[in-house]
VOGU-3710 file (C-alpha; in Angstrom, 3 decimals, decimal comma):
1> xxxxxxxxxx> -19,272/12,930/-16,481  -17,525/11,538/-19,159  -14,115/9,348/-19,550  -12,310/11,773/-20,903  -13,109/14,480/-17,780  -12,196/11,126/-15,471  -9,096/10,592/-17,252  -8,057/14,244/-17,246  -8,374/14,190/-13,501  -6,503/10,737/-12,925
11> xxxxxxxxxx> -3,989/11,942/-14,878  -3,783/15,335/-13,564  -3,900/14,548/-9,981  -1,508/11,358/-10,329  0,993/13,606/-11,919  0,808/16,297/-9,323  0,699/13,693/-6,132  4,488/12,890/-7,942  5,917/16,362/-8,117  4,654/17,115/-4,855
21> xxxxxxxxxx> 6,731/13,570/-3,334  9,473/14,973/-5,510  12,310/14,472/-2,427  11,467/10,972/-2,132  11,183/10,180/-5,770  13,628/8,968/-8,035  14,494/11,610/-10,898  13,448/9,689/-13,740  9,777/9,403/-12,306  9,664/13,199/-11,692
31> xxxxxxxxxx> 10,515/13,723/-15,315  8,056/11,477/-16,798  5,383/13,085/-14,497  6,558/16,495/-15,923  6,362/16,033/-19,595  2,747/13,672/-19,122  1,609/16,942/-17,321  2,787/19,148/-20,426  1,132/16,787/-22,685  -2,026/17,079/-21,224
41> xxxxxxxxxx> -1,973/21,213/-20,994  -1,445/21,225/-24,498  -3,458/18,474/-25,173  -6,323/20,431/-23,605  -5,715/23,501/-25,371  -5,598/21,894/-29,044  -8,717/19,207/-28,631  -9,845/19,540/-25,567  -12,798/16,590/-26,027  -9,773/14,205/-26,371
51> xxxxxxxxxx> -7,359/15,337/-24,016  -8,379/12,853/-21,552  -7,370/10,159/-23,701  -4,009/11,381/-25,203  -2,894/12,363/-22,066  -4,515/8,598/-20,183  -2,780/6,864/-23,160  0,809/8,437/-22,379  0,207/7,722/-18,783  -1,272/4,113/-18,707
61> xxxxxxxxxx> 2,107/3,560/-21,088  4,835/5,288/-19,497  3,287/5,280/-15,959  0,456/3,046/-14,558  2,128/0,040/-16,812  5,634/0,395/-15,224  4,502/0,503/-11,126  2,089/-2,098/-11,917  4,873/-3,912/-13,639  7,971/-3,152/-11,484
71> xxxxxxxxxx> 5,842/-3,930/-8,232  5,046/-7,389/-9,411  9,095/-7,799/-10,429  9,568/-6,856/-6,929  7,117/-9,637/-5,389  8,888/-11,861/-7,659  12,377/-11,016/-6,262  10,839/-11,208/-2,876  10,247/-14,808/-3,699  13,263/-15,625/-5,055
81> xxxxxxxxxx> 11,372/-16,032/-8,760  14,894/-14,531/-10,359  13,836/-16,005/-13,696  10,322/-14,360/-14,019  11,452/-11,764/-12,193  14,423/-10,969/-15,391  11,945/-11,646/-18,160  9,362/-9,018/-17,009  12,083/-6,589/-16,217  13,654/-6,703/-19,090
91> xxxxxxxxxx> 10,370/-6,097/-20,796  9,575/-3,360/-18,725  12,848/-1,492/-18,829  12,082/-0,033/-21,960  9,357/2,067/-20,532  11,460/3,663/-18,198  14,592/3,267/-18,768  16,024/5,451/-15,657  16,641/5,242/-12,166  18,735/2,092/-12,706
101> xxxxxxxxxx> 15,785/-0,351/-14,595  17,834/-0,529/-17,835  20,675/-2,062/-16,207  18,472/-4,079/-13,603  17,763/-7,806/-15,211  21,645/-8,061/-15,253  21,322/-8,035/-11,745  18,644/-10,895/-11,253  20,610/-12,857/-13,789  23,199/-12,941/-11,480
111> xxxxxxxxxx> 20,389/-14,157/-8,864  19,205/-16,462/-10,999  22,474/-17,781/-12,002  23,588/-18,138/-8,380  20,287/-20,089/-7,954  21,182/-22,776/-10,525  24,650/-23,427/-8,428  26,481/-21,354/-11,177  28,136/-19,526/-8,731  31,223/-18,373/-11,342
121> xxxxxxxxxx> 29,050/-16,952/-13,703  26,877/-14,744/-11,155  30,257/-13,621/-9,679  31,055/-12,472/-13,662  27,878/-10,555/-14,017  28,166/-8,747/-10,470  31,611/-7,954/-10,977  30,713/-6,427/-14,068  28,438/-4,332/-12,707  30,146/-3,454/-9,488
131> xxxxxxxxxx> 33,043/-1,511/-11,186  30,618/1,495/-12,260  29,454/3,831/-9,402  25,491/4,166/-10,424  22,883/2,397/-8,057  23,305/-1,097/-9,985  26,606/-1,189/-9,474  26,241/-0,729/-5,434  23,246/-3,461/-5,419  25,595/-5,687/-7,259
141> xxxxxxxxxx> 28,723/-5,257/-5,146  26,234/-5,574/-2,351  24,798/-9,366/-4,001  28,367/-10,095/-4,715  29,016/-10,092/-0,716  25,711/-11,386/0,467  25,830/-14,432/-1,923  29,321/-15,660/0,020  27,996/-14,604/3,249  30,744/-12,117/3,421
151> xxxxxxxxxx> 28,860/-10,008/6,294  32,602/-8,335/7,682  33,303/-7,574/4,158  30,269/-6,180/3,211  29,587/-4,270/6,602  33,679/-2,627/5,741  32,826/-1,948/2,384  29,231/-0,104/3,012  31,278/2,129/5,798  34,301/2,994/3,765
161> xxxxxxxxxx> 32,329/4,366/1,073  29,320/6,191/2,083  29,139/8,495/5,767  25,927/6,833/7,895  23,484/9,223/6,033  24,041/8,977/2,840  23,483/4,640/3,832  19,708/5,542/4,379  19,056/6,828/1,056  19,211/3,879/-0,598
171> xxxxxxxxxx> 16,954/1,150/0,716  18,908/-1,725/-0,730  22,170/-0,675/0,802  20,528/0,339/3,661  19,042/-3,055/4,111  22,125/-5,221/3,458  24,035/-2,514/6,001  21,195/-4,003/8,300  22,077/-7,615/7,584  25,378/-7,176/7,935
181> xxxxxxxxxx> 24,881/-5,840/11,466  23,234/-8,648/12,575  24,888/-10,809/11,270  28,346/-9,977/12,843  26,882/-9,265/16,533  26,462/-5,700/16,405  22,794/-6,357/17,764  22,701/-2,782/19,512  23,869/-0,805/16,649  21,559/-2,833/14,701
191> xxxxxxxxxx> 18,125/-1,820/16,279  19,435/2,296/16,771  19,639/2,296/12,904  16,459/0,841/12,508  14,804/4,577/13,647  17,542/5,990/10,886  16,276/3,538/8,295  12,309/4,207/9,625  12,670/8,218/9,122  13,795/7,578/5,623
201> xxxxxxxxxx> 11,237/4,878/4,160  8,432/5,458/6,546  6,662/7,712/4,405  7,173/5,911/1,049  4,776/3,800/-0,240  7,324/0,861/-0,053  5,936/-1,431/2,776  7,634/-4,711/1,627  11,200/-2,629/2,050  10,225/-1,225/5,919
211> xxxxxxxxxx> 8,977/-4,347/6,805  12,214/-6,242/5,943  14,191/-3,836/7,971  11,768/-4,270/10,872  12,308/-8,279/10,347  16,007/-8,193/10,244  15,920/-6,146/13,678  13,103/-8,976/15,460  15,042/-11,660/13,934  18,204/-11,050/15,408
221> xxxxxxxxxx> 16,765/-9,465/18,904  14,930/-13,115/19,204  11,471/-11,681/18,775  9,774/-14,811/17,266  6,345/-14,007/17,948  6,561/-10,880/15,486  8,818/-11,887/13,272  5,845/-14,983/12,927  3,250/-12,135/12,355  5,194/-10,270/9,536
231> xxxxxxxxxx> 5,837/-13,413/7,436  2,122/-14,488/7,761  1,020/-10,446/6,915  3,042/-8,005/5,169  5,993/-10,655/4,355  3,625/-13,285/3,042  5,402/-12,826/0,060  8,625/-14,763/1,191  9,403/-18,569/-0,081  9,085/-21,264/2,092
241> xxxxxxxxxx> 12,424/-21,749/2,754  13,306/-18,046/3,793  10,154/-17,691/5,753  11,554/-20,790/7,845  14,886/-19,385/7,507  14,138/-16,526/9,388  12,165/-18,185/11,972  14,844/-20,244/13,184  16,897/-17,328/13,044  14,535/-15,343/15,817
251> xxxxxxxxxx> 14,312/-18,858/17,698  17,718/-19,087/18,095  18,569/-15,754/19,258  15,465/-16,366/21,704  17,854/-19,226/22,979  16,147/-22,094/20,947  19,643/-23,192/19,642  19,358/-26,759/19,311  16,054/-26,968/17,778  16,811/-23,821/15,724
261> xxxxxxxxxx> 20,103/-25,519/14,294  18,416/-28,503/13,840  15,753/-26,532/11,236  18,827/-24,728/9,616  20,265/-27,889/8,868  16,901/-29,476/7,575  16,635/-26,567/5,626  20,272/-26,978/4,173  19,896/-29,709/2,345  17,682/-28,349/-0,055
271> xxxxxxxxxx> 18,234/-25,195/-0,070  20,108/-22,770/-2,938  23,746/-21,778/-2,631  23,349/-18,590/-1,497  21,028/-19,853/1,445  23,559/-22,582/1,736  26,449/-19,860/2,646  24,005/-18,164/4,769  23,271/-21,069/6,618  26,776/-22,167/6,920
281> xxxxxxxxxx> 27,497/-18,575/8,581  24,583/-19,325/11,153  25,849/-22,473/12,065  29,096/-21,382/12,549  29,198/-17,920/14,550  26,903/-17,327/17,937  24,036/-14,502/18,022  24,039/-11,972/20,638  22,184/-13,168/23,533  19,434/-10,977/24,575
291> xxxxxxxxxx> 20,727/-10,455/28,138  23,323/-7,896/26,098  20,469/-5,547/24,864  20,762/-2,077/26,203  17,819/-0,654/27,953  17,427/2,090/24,967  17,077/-1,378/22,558  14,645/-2,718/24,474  12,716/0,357/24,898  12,904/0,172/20,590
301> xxxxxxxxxx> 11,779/-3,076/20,365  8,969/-2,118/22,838  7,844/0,436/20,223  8,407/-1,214/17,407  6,051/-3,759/18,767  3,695/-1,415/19,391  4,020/0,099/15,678  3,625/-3,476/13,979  0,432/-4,014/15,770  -1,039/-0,506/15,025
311> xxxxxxxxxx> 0,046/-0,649/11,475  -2,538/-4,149/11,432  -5,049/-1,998/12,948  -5,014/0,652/10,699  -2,753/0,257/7,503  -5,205/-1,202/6,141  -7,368/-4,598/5,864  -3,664/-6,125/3,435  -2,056/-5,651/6,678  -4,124/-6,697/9,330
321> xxxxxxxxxx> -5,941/-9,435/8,657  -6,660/-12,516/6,310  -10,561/-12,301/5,984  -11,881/-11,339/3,164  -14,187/-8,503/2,695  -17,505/-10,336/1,249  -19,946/-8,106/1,870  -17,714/-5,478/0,107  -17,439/-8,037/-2,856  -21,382/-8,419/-2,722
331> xxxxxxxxxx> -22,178/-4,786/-2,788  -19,689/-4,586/-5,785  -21,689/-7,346/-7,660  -24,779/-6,180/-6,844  -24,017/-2,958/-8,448  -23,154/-4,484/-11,204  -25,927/-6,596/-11,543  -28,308/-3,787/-11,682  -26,258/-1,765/-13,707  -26,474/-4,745/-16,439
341> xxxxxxxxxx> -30,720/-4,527/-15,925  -30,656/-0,718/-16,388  -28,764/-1,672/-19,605  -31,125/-4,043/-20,772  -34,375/-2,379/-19,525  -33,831/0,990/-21,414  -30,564/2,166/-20,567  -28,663/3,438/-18,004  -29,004/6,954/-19,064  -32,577/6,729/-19,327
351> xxxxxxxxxx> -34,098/9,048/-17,162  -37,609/6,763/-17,493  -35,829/3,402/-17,156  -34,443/5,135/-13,954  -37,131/6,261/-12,623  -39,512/2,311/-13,411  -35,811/0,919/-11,442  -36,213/2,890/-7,979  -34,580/6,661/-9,175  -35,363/8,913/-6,118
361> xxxxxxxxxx> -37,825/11,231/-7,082  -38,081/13,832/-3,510  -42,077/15,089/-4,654  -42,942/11,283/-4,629  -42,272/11,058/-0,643  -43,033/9,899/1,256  -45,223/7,198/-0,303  -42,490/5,857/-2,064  -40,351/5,554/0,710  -38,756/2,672/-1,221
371> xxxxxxxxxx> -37,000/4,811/-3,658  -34,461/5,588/-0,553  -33,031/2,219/-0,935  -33,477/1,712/-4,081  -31,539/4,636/-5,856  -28,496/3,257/-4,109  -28,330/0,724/-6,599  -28,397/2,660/-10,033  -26,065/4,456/-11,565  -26,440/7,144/-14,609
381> xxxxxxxxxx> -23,503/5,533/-16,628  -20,883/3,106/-16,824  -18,475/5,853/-15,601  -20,986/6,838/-12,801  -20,792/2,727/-11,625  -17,199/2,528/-12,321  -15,874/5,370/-9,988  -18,225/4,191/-7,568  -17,356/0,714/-7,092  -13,460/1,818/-7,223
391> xxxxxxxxxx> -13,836/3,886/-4,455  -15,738/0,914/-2,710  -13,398/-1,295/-3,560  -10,264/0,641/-2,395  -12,944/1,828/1,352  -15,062/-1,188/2,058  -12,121/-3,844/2,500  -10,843/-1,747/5,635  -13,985/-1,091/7,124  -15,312/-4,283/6,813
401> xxxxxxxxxx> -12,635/-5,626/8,414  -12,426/-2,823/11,276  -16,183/-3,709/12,255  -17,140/-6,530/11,007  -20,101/-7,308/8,463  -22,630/-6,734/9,710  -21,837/-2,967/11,429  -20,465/-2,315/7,977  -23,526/-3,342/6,180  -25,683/-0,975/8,611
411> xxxxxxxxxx> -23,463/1,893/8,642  -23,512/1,524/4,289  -27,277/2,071/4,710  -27,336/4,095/7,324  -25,506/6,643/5,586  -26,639/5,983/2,239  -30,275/6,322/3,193  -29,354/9,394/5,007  -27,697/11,201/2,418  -31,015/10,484/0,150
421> xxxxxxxxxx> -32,953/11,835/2,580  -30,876/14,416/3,123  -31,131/15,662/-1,245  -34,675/15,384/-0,969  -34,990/17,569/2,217  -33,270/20,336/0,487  -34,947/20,017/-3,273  -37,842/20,332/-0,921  -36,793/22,971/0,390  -35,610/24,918/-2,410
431> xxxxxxxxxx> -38,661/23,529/-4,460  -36,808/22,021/-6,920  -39,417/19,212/-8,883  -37,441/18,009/-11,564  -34,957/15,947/-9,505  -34,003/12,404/-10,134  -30,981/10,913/-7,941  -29,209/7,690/-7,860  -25,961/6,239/-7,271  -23,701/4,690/-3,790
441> xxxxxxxxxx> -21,911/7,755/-3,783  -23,537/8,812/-0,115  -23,013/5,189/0,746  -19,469/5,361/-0,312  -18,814/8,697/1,504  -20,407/7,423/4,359  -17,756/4,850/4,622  -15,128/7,176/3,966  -16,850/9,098/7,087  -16,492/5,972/9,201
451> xxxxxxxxxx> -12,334/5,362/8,068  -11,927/8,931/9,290  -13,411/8,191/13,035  -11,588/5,209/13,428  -7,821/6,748/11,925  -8,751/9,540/14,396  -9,061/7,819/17,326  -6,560/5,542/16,543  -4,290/8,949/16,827  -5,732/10,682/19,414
461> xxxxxxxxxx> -6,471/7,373/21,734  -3,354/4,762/20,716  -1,186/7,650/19,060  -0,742/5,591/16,168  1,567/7,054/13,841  -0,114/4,885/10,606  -3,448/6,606/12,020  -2,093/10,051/11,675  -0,530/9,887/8,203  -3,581/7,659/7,014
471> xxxxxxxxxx> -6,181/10,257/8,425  -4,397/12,911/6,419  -4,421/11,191/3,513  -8,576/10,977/3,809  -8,435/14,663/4,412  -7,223/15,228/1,708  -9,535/12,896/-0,521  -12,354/14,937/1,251  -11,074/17,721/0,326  -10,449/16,617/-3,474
481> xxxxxxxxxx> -13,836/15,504/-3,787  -15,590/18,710/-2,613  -13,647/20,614/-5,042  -14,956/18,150/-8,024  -18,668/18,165/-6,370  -18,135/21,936/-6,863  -16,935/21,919/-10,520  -18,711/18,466/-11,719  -22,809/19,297/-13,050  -24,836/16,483/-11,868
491> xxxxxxxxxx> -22,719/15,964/-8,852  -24,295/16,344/-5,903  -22,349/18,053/-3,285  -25,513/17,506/-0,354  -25,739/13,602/-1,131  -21,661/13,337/-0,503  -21,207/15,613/2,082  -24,544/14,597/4,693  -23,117/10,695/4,028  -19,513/11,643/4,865
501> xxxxxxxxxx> -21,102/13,581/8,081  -23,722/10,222/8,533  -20,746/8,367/8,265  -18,247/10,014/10,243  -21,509/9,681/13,324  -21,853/5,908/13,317  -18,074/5,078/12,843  -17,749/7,460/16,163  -20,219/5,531/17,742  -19,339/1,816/16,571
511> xxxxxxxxxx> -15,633/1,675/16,716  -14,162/1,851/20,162  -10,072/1,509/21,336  -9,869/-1,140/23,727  -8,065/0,090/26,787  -5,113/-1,785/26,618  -3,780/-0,263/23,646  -4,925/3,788/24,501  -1,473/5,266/25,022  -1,178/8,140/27,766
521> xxxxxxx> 1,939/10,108/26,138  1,306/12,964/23,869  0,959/11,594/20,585  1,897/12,053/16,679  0,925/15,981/15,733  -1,311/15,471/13,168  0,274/18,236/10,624
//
């Protein structure tokens, strides 16, 4: 396969996945997607041999180098990096300038001005922005509140203008509606718009933004113990000084007040203005003690609970744990390392470099039993290697994690081996003699076997939502890749598919729900 068939298919299938998320998109994004989706029709048509790359140039530009960059702006914001944050924004704008990006740095130079204790100024740029109606003029009437810690104001303001609805829709107004909640006692209310806010973002692929909302609700409810596990997982992102802000928050509404304050204060002295004001409001107005919970709050903090420790089970190994996945790494280098012989030895498209390497060659069983390991290790080209170790890259980090290194070193072989013996059973079969396989792929699908076991009995044991949506995800990858197996020459459909199977076996077998967390109500439908 060559880059320009990958790149066709990145683009193509990155471009559809938008269109087909086109409710939860903003508009701009589903009209880039459109026209990169034209180009590459017509692309195809005219040159066809270099469609891949007209159409991977307009999308690494106007696509891939936007989220990569506007998700790192965001991490910045998230750690109050105003300053970088601007700079890259207002490099970035001009690669998609819709959706509210153009007018976006004016907002963090606010921030950033409001940072530097020049409070004046920042009130000058938000008030500039707040008289227009668009989506940067709501975020910066929404800043222009939160930076005086005007949480009756800004709770008013949110209620006269939009109906409860229309609140969820956007996340940033959604969130400071949140804040403001807490903030001014209405606890209760407070954790029954947390499932309102939860229908909305669930699905997106904005963690950070549903994990904030989840933090404001455990803060406030006095839930330290969580609020603890989301700033050390998915909030890891968070200065110092909010991270500790936010604990003494969720200490004191656990009825830690003197030890909380004292913190507060600590943290008060060198803190920015903004956090100053903040601060000042904490000090100065009680929290809701918990005793005042309803029983349906509880009951939602019960679940929530629940949630946030399925999500580190199976959102994956960024949300559940801190190890790193070595052996993953290894594999990946490995790879590599070979690949970089085959190069030197001949070439990896060599069919007799392949075959002096290890190449799997089913008439030469089973004396060279050896070949079965072996051919898991070469690749026929750098795009055969590169897709590969992608795929391992974006698979092995969860299941490593899930089961440890050492089951996911013997499940990688297990179905790896398997699917190699599983090509040469049928070219024996069919009396094929000319065969030659390599490549991880059977490895690699053998892994993507074992994610599927665990997602599904993470629904149908712990009725983990994460587990549902995840496992359909992987569904649909399966399906995906059968289609390309079908279309692709030199793809071999047996190899993937007996791994997947292989894969799918052992994961059954290895992973296991403790008891404590099966759940006996009837679960998520998996649709």
């Amino acid at each position: 396969m060559s880059f320009n068939i990958l790149l066709l298919q990145i683009v193509f299938f990155s471009c559809l996945f938008s269109l087909l998320r086109s409710p939860r998109l903003p508009r701009g994004w589903l009209i880039v997607s459109s026209v990169i989706l034209i180009i590459l029709v017509v692309a195809y048509v005219v040159v066809p041999d270099r469609a891949g790359w007209i159409s991977g140039g307009f999308w690494a530009l106007f696509v891939a180098t936007p989220l990569i960059g506007f998700a790192r702006v965001n991490r910045l914001f998230y750690q109050e990096r105003y300053r970088q944050a601007r700079k890259l924004a207002s490099r970035l704008r001009w690669l998609h300038p819709a959706d509210g990006w153009l007018e976006y740095p004016d907002v963090l130079l606010g921030l950033e001005l409001a940072q530097q204790d020049q409070l004046e100024a920042a009130k000058q740029v938000f008030q500039r922005h707040s008289r227009v109606t668009n989506s940067t003029g709501r975020i910066a009437t929404a800043f222009l509140y939160r930076m005086g810690a005007q949480w009756d104001e800004l709770l008013t303001w949110i209620r006269c203008n939009w109906s409860e609805e229309k609140i969820f829709r956007d996340s940033t107004i959604a969130l400071h509606y949140l804040r403001a909640l807490g903030e001014t006692g209405e606890v209760n209310e407070l954790v029954r718009s947390l499932a309102l806010f939860e229908q909305q973002f669930e699905k997106s692929s904005d963690a950070i933004t549903l994990n904030v909302a989840r933090l404001l609700v455990l803060a406030f409810c006095g839930q330290s113990q969580l609020v603890q596990q989301l700033l050390t997982g998915p909030l890891k992102i968070y200065s110092p000084e909010m991270r500790q802000f936010w604990l003494a928050t969720a200490d004191w509404a656990a009825g830690y007040e003197r030890s909380s304050r004292e913190a507060l204060l600590t943290l008060q002295q060198h803190c920015d203005p903004s956090m100053y004001n903040a601060i000042t409001w904490r000090l100065s107005h009680s929290l809701i003690p918990l005793q005042q919970l309803t029983a349906e709050s509880r009951d939602t903090l019960t679940q929530l609970t629940q949630t946030i420790r399925q999500e580190a089970r199976y959102g994956g190994r960024a949300n559940g744990t801190s190890s790193k996945p070595y052996v993953t790494y290894g594999l990946i280098g490995l790879n590599s390392l070979i690949f970089a012989l085959e190069m030197w030895w001949g070439g990896s498209e060599n069919l007799a470099t392949l075959y002096r390497m290890g190449a799997l060659v089913p008439e030469n069983l089973p004396s060279d039993w050896w070949r079965l390991i072996s051919a898991l290790f070469l690749h026929y080209g750098a795009v055969h290697l590169l897709a590969n170790m992608i795929a391992l890259l974006a698979i092995g980090g969860f299941v490593e994690a899930t089961l440890g290194h050492f089951k996911f070193l013997l499940v990688y072989f297990f179905s790896g081996i398997g699917s190699m013996l599983a090509i040469a059973a049928l070219a024996m079969l069919t009396q094929v003699s000319d065969l030659l396989a390599v490549g991880a792929s059977g490895a690699i699908m053998g892994l993507l076997g074992v994610m599927a076991a665990i997602l599904l009995k993470g629904w149908r044991q712990e009725k983990a939502r994460i587990a549902a949506r995840r496992l359909r995800l992987v569904l649909l990858i399966v399906v995906l890749q059968v289609v390309f197996d079908v279309f692709t020459p030199q793809v071999s459909l047996v190899g993937h598919a007996s791994g997947l199977i292989l894969g799918f076996f052992a994961g059954s077998c290895l992973f296991q729900v403790s008891p404590g967390d099966r759940v006996v109500e009837s679960g998520t439908p998996l649709h």
